[in-house]
C-alpha positions in Angstrom: -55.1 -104.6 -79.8 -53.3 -102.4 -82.1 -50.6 -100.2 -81.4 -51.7 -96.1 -82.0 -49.0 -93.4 -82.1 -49.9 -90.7 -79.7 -51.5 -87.2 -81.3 -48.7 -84.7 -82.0 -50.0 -80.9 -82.5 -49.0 -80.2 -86.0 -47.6 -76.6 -86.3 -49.3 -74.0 -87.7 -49.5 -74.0 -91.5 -49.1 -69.8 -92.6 -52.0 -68.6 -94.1 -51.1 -67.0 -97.3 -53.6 -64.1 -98.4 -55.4 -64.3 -101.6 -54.9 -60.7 -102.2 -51.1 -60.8 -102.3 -48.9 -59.6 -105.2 -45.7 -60.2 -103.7 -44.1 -63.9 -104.3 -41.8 -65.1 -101.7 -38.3 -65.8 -102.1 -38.8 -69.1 -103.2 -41.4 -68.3 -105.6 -39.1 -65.6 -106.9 -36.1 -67.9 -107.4 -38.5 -70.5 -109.0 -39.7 -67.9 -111.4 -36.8 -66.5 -112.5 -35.1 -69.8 -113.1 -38.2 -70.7 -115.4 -37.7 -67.3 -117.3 -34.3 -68.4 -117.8 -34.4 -71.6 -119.5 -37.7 -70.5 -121.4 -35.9 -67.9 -122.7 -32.4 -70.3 -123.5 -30.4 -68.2 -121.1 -29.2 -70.6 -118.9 -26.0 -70.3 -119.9 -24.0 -69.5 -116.4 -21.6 -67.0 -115.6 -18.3 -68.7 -114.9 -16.9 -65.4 -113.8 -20.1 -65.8 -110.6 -18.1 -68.4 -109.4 -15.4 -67.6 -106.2 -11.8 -69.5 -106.1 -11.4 -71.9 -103.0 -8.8 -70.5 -100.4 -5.0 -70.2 -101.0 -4.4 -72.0 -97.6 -5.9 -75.3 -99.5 -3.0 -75.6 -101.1 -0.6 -75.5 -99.0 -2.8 -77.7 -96.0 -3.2 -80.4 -98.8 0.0 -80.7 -99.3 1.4 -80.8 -96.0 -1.0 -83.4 -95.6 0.4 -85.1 -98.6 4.2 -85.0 -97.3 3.1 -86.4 -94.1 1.0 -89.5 -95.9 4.1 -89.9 -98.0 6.8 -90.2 -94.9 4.0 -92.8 -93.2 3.3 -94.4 -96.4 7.1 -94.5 -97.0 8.3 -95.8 -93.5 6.0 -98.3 -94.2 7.6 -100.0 -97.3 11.0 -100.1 -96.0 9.4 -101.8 -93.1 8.3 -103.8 -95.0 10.9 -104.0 -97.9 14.0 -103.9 -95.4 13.3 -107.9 -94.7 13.2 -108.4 -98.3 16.7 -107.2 -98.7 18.3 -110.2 -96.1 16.7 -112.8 -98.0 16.9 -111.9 -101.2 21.1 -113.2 -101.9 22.2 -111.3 -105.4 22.7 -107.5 -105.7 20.7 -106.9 -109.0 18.0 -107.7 -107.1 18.6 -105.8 -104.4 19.6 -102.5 -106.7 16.0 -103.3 -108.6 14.4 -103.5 -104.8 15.8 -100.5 -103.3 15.1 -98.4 -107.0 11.9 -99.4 -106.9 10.8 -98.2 -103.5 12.9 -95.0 -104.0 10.9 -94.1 -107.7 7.9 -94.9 -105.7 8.5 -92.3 -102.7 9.9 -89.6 -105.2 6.8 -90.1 -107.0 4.5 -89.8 -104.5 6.2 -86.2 -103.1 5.6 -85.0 -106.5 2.3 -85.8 -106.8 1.6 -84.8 -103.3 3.0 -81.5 -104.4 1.5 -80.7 -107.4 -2.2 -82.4 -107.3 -3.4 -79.8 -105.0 -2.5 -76.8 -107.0 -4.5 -78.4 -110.2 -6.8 -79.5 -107.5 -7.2 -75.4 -106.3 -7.4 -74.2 -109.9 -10.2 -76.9 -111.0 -12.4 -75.7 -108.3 -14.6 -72.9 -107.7 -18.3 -72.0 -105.5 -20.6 -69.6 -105.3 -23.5 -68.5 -103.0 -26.8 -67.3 -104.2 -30.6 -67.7 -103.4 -31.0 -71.4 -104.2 -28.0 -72.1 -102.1 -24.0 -73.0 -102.3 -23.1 -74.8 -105.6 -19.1 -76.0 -105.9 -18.0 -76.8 -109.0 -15.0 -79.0 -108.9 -12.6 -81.4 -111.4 -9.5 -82.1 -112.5 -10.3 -84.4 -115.1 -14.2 -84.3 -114.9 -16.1 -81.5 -113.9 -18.8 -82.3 -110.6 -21.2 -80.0 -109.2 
């Protein structure tokens, strides 16, 4: 006995007219694409491309602040029992200097990685769909 899937109706397919002149929109995208790199034109227009909402910036790095105070309340919980049992100062000074150039370090990159973030990426909409373009260091599409 063998197992058969049931008969599903298949839709419709369109029945495209010999007789027509007129490509679709896909067709017409596809073509003019073709033209494009046939002719060595597919070189893009940077100036197509739309910037990424000011409100980014300034939602990213709110949301950086707010990692940093968790990410900082977590090392002195953690530090703070490393300061009782650790018995000469220098150590503690090194300790304490440590954690504090790591937090400082942390706001300021939480602070200014989203603006290069912002700058570095763009989008646009056209026929074949939405394409961002994004990088700081390397560029991704």
């Amino acid at each position: 006995m063998s197992f058969r899937p049931p008969d599903v109706p298949r839709p419709a397919q369109p029945q495209l007219s010999p007789d027509t002149s007129e490509p679709s929109a896909t067709e017409a995208v596809n073509i003019a694409a073709e033209s494009r790199f046939e002719s060595g034109t597919d070189v893009e227009d940077e100036s197509a491309f739309l910037p990424l909402a000011e409100q980014l910036v300034r939602f990213e790095r709110r949301t950086g602040y707010v990692g940093g105070f968790i990410l900082g309340v977590f090392l002195i919980s953690i530090s703070s029992p490393l300061l009782f049992f650790i018995t000469t100062w220098p150590m503690r000074i090194l300790l304490l200097g440590a954690w504090f150039v790591l937090v400082v370090g942390l706001a300021v990159v939480s602070h200014r990685w989203p603006a290069a973030v912002y700058r570095h990426t763009r989008w646009r909409l056209n026929a074949m769909g939405l394409e961002i373009r994004r990088g700081v260091w390397w560029k991704h599409r």
